[in-house]
Z-matrix of the N, CA and C atoms (Angstrom, degrees):
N
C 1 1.451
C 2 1.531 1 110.21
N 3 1.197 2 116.15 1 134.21
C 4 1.413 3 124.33 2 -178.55
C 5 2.001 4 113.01 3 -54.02
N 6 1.466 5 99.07 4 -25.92
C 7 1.604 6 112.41 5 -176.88
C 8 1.742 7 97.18 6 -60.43
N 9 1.602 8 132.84 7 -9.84
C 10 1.259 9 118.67 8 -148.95
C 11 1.529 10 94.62 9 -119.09
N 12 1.562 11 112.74 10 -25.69
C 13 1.410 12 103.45 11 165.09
C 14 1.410 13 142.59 12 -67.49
N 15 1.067 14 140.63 13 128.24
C 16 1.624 15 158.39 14 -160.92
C 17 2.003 16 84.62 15 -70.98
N 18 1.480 17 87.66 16 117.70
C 19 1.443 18 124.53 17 -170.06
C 20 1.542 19 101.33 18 -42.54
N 21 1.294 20 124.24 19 -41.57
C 22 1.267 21 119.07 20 -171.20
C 23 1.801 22 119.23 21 -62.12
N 24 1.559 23 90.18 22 -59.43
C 25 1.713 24 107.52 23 158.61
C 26 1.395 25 118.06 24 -30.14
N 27 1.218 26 114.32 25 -50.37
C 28 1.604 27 127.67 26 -160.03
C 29 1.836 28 96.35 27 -89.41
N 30 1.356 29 141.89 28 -24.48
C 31 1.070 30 146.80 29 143.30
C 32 2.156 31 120.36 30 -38.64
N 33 1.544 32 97.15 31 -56.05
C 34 1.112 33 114.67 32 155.23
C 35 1.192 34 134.64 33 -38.07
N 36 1.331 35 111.97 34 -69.63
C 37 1.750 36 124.67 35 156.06
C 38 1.758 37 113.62 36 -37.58
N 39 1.865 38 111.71 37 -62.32
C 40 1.005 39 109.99 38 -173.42
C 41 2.009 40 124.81 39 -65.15
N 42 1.072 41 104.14 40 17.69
C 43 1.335 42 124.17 41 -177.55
C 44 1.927 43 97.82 42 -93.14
N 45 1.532 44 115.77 43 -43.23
C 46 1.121 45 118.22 44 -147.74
C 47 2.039 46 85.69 45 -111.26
N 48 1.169 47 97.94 46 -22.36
C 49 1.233 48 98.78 47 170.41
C 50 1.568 49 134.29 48 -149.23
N 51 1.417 50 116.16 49 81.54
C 52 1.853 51 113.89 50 -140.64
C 53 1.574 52 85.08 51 -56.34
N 54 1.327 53 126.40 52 -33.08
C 55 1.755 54 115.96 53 -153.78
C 56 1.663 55 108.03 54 -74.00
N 57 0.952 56 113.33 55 7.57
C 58 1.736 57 111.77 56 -172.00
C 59 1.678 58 99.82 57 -115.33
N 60 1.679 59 93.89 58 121.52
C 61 1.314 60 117.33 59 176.08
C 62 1.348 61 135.95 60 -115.38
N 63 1.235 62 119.83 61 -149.21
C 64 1.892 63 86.19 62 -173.34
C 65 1.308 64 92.31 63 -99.30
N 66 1.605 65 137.01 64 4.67
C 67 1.518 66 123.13 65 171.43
C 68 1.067 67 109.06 66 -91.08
N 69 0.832 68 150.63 67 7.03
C 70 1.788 69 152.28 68 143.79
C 71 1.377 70 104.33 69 -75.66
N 72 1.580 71 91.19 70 145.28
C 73 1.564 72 110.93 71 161.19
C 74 1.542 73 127.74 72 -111.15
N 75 1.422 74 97.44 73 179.76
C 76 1.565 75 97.93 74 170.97
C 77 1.046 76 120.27 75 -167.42
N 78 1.426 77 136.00 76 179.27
C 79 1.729 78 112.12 77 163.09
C 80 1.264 79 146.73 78 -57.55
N 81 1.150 80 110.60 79 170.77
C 82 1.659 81 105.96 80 159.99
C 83 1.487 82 130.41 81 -67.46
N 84 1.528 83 102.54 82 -28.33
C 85 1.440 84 99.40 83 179.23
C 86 2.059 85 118.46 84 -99.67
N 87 1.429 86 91.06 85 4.84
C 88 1.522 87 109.35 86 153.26
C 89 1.020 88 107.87 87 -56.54
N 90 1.651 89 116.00 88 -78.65
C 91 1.282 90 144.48 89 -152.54
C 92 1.584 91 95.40 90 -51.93
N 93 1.674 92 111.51 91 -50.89
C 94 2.000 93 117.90 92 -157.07
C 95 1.763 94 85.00 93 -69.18
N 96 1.591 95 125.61 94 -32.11
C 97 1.419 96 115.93 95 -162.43
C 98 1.872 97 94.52 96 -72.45
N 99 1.248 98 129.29 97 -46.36
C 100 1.559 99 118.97 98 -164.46
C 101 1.696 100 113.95 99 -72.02
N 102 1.892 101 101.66 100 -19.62
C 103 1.419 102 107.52 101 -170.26
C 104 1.386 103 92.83 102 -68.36
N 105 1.374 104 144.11 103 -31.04
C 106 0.923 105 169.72 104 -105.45
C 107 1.671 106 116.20 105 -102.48
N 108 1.782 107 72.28 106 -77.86
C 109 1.501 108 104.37 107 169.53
C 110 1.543 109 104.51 108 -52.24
N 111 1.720 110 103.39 109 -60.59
C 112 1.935 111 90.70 110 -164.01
C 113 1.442 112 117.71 111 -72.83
N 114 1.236 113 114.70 112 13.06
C 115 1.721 114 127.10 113 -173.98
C 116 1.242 115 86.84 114 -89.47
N 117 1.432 116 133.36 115 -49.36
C 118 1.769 117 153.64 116 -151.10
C 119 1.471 118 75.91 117 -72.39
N 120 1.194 119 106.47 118 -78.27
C 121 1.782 120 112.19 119 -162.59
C 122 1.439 121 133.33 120 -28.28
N 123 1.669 122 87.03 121 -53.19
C 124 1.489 123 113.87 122 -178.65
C 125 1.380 124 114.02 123 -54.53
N 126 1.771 125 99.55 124 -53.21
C 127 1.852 126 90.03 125 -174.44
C 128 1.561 127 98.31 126 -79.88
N 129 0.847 128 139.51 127 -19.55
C 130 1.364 129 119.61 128 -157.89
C 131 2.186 130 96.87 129 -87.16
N 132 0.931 131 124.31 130 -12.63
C 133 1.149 132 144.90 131 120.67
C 134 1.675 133 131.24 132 -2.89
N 135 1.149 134 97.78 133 -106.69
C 136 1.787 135 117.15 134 148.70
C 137 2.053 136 110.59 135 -36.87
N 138 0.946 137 92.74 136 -54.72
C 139 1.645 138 78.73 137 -170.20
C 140 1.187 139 99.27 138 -75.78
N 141 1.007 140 131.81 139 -37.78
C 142 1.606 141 122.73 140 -172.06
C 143 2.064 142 104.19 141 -74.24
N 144 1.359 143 103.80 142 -12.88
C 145 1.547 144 92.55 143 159.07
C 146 1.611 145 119.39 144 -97.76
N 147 1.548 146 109.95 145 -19.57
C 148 1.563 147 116.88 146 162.39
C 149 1.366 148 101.65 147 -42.51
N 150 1.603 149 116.27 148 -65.27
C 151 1.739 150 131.38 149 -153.47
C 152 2.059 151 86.80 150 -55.46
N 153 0.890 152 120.21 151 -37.59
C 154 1.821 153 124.04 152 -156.45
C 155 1.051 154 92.57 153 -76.66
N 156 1.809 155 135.17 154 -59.15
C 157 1.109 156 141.04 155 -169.59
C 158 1.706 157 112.76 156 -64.72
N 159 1.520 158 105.15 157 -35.33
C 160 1.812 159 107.77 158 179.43
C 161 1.421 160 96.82 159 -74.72
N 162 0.988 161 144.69 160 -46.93
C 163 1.186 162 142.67 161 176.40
C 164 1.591 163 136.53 162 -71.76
N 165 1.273 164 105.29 163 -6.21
C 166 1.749 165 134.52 164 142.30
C 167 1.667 166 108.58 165 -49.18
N 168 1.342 167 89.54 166 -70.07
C 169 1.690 168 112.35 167 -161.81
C 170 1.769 169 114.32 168 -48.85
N 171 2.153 170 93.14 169 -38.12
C 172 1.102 171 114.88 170 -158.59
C 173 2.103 172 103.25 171 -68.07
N 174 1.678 173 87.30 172 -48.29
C 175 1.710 174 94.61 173 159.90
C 176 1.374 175 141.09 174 -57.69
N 177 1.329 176 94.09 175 -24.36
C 178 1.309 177 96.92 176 169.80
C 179 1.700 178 129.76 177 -90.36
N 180 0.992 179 75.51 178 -10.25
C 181 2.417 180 90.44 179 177.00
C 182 1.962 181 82.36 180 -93.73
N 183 1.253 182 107.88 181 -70.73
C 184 1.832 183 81.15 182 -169.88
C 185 1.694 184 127.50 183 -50.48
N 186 1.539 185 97.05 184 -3.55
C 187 1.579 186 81.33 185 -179.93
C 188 1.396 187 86.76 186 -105.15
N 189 1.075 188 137.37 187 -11.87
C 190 2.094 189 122.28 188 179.94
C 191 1.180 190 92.39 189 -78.23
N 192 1.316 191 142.01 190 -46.05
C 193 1.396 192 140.05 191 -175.62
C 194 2.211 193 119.48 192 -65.42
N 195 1.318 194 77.14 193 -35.25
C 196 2.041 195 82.14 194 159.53
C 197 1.179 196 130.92 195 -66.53
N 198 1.372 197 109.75 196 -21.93
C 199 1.423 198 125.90 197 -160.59
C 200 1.481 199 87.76 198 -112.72
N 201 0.886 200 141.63 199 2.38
C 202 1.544 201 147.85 200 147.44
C 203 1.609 202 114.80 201 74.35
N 204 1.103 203 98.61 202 79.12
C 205 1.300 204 125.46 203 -161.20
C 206 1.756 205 109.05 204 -143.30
């Protein structure tokens, strides 16, 4: 039953399917494919704010290092 999935997941789904709510069901290997997806999502997510933050850092040492230090 859709009532048993963790709200975020079920957000996930409703992207791929707005009409599915938590009174519908579905499988389990539905369910393992969307947990899936937002696990996929998440890091790919995070690293792409890692990549923003290394590349902050990276500007900021070439400009302490210009200034000759």
């Amino acid at each position: 039953m859709g009532k048993t999935i963790r709200k975020i997941i079920l957000v996930v789904m409703q992207k791929d399917f707005p009409n599915f709510s938590k009174e519908k069901s579905l499988s389990a290997t539905e369910v393992i494919f969307y947990r899936e997806k937002y696990i996929s999502n998440y890091f790919s997510y995070e690293i792409g704010e890692l990549s923003n933050l290394e590349s902050k850092i990276n500007d900021e040492l070439k400009e302490y290092d210009s200034c000759g230090n």
